[in-house]
Backbone as CSV, one residue per row, in Angstrom:
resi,resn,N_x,N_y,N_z,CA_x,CA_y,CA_z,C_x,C_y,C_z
1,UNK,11.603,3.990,-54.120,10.191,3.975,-53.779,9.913,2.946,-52.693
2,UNK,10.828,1.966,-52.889,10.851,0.806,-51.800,10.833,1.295,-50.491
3,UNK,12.031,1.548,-50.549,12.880,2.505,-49.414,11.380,3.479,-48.043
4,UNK,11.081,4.246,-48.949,10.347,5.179,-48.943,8.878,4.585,-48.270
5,UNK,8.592,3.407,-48.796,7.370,2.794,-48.190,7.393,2.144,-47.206
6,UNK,8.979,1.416,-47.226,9.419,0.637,-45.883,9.414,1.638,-44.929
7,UNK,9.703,3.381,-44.742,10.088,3.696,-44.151,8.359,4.544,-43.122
8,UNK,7.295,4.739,-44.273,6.073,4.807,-43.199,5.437,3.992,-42.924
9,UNK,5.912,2.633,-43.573,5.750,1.519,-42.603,5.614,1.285,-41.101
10,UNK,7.433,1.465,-41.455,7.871,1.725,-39.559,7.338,2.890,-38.923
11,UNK,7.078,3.774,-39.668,6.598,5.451,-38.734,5.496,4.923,-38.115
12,UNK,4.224,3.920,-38.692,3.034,3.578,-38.232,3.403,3.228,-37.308
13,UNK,4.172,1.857,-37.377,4.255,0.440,-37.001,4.833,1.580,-35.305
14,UNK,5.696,2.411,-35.077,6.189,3.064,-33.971,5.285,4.138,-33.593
15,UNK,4.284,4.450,-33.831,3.438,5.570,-33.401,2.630,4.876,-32.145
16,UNK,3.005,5.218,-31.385,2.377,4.471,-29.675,1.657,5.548,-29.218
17,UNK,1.388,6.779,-30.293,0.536,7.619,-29.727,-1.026,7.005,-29.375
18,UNK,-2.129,7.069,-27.837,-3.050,6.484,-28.054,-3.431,5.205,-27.499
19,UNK,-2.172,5.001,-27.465,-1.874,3.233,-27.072,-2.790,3.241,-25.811
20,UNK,-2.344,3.813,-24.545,-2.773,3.868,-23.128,-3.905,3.756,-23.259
21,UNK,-4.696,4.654,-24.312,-6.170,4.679,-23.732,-6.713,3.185,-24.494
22,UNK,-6.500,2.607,-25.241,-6.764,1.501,-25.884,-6.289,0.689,-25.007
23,UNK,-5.304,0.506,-24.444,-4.899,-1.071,-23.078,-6.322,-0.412,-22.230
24,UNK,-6.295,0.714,-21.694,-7.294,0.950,-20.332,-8.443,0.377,-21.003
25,UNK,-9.208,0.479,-21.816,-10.290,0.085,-22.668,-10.647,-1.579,-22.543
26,UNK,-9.658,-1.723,-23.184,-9.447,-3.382,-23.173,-9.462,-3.790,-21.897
27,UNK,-8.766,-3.730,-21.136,-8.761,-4.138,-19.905,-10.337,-3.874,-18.813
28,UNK,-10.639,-2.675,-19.139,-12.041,-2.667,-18.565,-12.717,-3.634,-19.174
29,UNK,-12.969,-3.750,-20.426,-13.705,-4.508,-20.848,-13.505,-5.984,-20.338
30,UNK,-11.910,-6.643,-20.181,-12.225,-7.650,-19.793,-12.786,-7.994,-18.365
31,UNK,-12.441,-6.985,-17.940,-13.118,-7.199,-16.447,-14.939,-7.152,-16.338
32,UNK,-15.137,-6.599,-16.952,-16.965,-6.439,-17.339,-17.381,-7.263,-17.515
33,UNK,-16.405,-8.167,-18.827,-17.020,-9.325,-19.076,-16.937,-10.849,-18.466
34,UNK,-15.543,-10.437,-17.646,-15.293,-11.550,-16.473,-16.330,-11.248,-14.764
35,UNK,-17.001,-10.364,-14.901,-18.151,-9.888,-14.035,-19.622,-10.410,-14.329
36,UNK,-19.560,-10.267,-15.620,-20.794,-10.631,-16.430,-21.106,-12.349,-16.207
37,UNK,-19.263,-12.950,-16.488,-20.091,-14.508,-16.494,-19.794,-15.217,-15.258
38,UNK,-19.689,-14.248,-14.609,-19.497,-14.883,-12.776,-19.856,-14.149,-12.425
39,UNK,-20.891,-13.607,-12.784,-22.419,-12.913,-11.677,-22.538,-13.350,-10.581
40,UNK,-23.040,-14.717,-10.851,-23.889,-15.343,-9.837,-22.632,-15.693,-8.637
41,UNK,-21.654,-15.955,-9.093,-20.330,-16.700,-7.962,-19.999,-15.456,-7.284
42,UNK,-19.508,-14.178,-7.944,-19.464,-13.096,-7.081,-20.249,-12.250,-6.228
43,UNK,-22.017,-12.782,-6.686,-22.920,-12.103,-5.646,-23.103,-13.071,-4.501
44,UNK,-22.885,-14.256,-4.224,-22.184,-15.069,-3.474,-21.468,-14.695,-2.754
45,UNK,-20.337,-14.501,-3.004,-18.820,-14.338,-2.017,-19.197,-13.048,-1.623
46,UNK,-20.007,-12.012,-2.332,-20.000,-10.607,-1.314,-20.727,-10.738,-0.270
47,UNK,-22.096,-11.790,-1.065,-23.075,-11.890,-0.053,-22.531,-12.211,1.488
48,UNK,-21.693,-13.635,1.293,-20.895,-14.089,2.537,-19.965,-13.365,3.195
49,UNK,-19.187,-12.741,2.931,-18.253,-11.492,2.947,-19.558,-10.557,3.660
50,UNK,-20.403,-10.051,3.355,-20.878,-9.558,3.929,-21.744,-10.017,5.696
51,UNK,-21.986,-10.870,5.334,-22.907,-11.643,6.644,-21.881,-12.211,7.596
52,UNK,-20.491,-12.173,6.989,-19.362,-12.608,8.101,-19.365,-11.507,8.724
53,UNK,-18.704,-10.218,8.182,-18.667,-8.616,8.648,-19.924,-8.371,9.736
54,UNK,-20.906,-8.404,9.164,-22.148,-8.257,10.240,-21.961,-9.296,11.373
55,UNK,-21.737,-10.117,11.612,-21.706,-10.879,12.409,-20.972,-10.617,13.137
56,UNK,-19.295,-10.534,12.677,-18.290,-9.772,13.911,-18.578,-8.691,14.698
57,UNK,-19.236,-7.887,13.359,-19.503,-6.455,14.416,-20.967,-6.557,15.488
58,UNK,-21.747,-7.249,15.111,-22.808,-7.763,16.136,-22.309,-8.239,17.175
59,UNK,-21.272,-9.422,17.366,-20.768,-9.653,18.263,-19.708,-8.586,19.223
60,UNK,-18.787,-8.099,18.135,-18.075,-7.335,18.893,-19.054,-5.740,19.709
61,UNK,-19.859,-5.607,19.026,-20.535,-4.937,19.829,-21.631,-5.388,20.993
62,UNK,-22.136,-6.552,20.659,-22.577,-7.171,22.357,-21.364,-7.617,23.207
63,UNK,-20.125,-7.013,22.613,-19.499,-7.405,24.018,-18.722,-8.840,24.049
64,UNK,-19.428,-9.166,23.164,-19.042,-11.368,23.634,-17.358,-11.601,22.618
């Protein structure tokens, strides 16, 4: 009976059916929530990121 219990033990313990979509899950999530508490620092850096971009292409299109 031992035997027998040890053995769907392991059947669980090896069923990786599923797995993938549970890492993708997790992983979104941590990114959501690493978005969430650096809001403010990342609307920042796009902001700048952005106003650099405009600027090159302003320039490179007057020419200078």
């Amino acid at each position: 009976m031992l035997t027998a219990f040890r053995k769907q033990i392991q059947g669980v313990w090896r069923n990786e059916e599923g797995l993938g979509m549970l890492e993708m899950i997790l992983i979104i999530a941590v990114i959501v929530i690493i978005a969430v508490i650096f809001r403010d620092q990342l609307k920042g850096i796009v902001q700048s990121l952005l106003g650099k971009a405009k600027s090159k292409t302003e320039s490179f299109m007057d020419g200078n």
